[in-house]
Structure formats: C-alpha cells, structure tokens
N, C-alpha and C positions, 0 to 999 in steps of 0.2 A: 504494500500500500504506500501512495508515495502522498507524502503531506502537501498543500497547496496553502501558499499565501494570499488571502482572500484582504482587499480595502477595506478599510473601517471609513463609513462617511462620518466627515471631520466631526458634523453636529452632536451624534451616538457616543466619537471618543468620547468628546469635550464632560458629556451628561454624566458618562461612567468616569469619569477622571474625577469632575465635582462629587459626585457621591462620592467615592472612595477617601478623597480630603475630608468631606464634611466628617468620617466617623474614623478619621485617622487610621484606614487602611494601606499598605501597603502592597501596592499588584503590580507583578514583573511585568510591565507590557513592552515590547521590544518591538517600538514605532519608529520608523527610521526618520531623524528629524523632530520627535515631536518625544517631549519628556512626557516619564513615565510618574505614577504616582510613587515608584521606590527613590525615585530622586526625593523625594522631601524628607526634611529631616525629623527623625521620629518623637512622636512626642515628651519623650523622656531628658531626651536632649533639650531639646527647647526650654522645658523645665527648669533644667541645668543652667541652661544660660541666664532666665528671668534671677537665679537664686544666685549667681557671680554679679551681675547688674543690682543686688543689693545690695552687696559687699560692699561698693562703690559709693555707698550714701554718703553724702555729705562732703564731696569730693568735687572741689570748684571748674565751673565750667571756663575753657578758654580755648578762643575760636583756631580750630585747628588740632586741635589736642588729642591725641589717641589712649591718654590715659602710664601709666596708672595712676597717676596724681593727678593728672588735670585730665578731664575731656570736653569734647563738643559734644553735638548730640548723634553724632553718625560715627566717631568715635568710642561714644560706650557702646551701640550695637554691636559694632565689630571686636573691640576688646572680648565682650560677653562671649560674643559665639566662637572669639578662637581662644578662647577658655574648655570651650569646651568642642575643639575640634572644627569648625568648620570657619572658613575663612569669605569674609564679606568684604561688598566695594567698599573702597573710603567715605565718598557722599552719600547724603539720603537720597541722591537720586540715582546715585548707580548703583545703592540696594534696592530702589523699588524695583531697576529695571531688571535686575537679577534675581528676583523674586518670584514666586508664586501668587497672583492676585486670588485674593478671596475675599467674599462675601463678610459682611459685619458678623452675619449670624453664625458662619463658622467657624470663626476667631475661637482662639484657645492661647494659651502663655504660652510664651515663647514667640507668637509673631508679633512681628513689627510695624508700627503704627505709622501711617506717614499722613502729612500736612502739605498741604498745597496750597501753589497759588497760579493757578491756570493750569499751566500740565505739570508745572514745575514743581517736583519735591523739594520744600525746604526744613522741612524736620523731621525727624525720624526717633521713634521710642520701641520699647518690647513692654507688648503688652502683660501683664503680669495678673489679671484674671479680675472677674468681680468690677470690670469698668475701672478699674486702673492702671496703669502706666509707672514706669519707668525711664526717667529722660531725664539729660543735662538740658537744664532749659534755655539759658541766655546768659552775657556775662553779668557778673557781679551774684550771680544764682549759684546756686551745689545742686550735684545729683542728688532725686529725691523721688518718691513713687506720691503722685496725686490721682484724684480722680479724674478720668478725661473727663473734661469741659465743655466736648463736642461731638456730633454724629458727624460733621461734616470732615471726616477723615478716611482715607482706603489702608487695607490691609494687602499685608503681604509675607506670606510663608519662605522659609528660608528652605533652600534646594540641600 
C-alpha cells in the first residue's frame, strides 16, 4: 500500500490549528511551509517564564535594557523566555511578528501581550493569568505585574 499526500484546504488547517492552541494540544503536523501546533511552546514553559519575569520585580526600566538589572519592556520578554530556553526578537514588534496570534479568549500565562499603535507594536508584556500582566512599563517605572487596563491589546504565543 503506498501512502499519498492529500492538500489540506488552508481554511480546515487554520480551524484544526486554533482548536489545538485553544486546549494547548500538541499535533505533529508536517505542513510544508506552514507551522505546526508542536512548534509552540508548551505550557509548562510558558509558566516558567511568567515565574522568572517575577523575579525581576522591582527592577528599573531603561530604554534598551535586556536586563538583568535594568530592562525595557521587550527586554524582560526575552530575558524571561531565554531563562527558560527559548530565544525571542529584541523589539515588541519582532516578537509579535514571530509569534503565534491568538485570540483574547485563548490566552493563558506565559503569552505575550502586545500594544499598539496602528500596526505598530510598541509594548510588549507576559501575561501572567487572572487579567494580569507582567511589564517594565516606562522610564522612571520598575518591573511590576498590574492589572491590564485594556481589551484593546492582541496576543501572541511564543513558537
């Protein structure tokens, strides 16, 4: 019997891709071109990271700063997650772009929050559960976890 590679129409992948994120499943799918749900990082991790992005409280923000003493706010993303193995862009907008977009409602700790202004990311946090956050805010500020403030923010899962 010889096996045959059949197309997935893109809309079918996309459905079974979001479900599988939504309940943080993991499914080998071997798309040529198109990531799979094992690329993301699993949620244990993620976890891991929101709990090194505490460590950090109280650690003053300064523009450009990857930490460990000072950070920005795209700074303690990246710090957090190559704490715990996985290595992110330097700006919030080259982690949104390297990221997984997701939905508000399938947020979980560990993804990161980003703020806009037109298409432009200009901050970026990890969210840390229960509508709060994790962020160096601005200068003269310290890393701190507050309650987000806003819906008007997109998510994005780390690969």
């Amino acid at each position: 019997m010889t096996a045959t590679r059949r197309a997935v129409h893109p809309a079918l992948f996309r459905l079974v891709f979001a479900a599988a994120l939504a309940v943080g499943l993991t499914i080998p799918l071997a798309v040529a071109g198109t990531l799979s749900a094992s690329a993301v990082v699993p949620a244990a991790v993620a976890t891991r990271a929101v709990k090194m992005a505490a460590t950090r409280h109280g650690t003053p923000y300064r523009h450009g700063a990857t930490g460990p003493r000072a950070f920005d706010c795209s700074g303690l993303t990246r710090w957090s997650y190559a704490k715990v193995g996985k290595k992110l862009a330097r700006t919030a907008q080259g982690q949104w772009k390297r990221s997984i977009h997701i939905k508000s409602k399938n947020r979980r700790q560990g993804d990161l929050v980003f703020f806009f202004h037109g298409r432009h990311a200009y901050h970026v946090a990890i969210y840390a559960g229960h509508g709060n956050i994790w962020h160096a805010p601005r200068p003269g500020k310290k890393v701190k976890k507050v309650h987000l403030w806003t819906s008007q923010v997109r998510y994005g899962r780390v690969r």
